[in-house]
Steps between C-alpha positions, in 0.01 A plus 500: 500500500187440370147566684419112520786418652469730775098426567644110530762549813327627851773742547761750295841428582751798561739573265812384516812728618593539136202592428450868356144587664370772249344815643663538793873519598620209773447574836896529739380251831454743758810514706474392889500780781551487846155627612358195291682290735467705854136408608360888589222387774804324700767756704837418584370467901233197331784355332727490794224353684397233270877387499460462838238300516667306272829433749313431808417182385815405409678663839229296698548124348717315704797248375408161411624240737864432448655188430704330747867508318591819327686727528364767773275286654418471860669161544851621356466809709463244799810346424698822423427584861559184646868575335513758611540372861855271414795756592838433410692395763797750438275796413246587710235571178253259372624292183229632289624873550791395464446399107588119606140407328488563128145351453199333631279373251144320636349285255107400448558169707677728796846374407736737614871527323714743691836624306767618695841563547769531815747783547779286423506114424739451802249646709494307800079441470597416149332098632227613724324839378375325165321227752389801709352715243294167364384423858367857552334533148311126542433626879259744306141424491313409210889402292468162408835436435844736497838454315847706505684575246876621579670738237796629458442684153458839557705490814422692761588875596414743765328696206220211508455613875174726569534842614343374860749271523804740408364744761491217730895434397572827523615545129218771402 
């Protein structure tokens, strides 16, 4: 390079990698340590600390407002427990222990479909539990509208029963 050109730019460019910088030999990057990393003013009992500071706003926030329909919600949870007052006839255990209810699903509008199945399909509430288990789940407040739907695919077993209700029965 020539002394003009480097009096025109405002600043000398490094070489590039390829570059052979005469007079001195090319520096190794300086490999990273742990102490560079590990702040030395701070102690582990700061660090725990500051972690926990960290937390306690996240413990303390509450849950947004839930939707209406969902799964969990307080609406299906009403309507699980209004189920859960319908006994069977034969058995003396509620047909929601019993594993007579495969589902309740609450949608956003509080439409409430109920799946569920009978012990047999000669049961002899075969024509009136369906109607009763509708009744009971409109009868809940804030549902806007409830539907049954009767299965019969996967039949049901005493394995679908709860372990309350099996004590109940006697089979535990």
């Amino acid at each position: 390079m020539n002394e003009e050109t480097n009096k025109e730019r405002d600043f000398i460019a490094a070489p590039s990698p390829a570059d052979v910088v005469v007079g001195r030999p090319p520096e190794k990057p300086r490999r990273a340590r742990v102490e560079d990393a590990v702040d030395a003013d701070e102690s582990a009992g700061a660090k725990l600390e500051r972690k926990r500071d960290y937390l306690e706003g996240f413990l303390q926030k509450k849950p947004e407002s839930e939707g209406v329909g969902g799964a969990g919600g307080a609406l299906q949870q009403a309507v699980v427990d209004a189920l859960k007052e319908i006994y069977d006839p034969e058995i003396p255990v509620n047909i929601y222990d019993l594993g007579l209810i495969y589902g309740v699903e609450v949608d956003d509008e509080s439409d409430v479909v109920v799946t569920m199945t009978l012990t047999t399909p000669h049961c002899p509430v075969a024509e009136s539990m369906p109607g009763e288990v509708e009744l009971r789940a409109a009868s809940v407040p804030g549902v806007r509208d409830a539907e049954v739907n009767l299965v019969w695919d996967p039949p049901w077993g005493p394995e679908k029963m709860t372990d309350e209700a099996r004590l109940e029965l006697g089979m535990l």
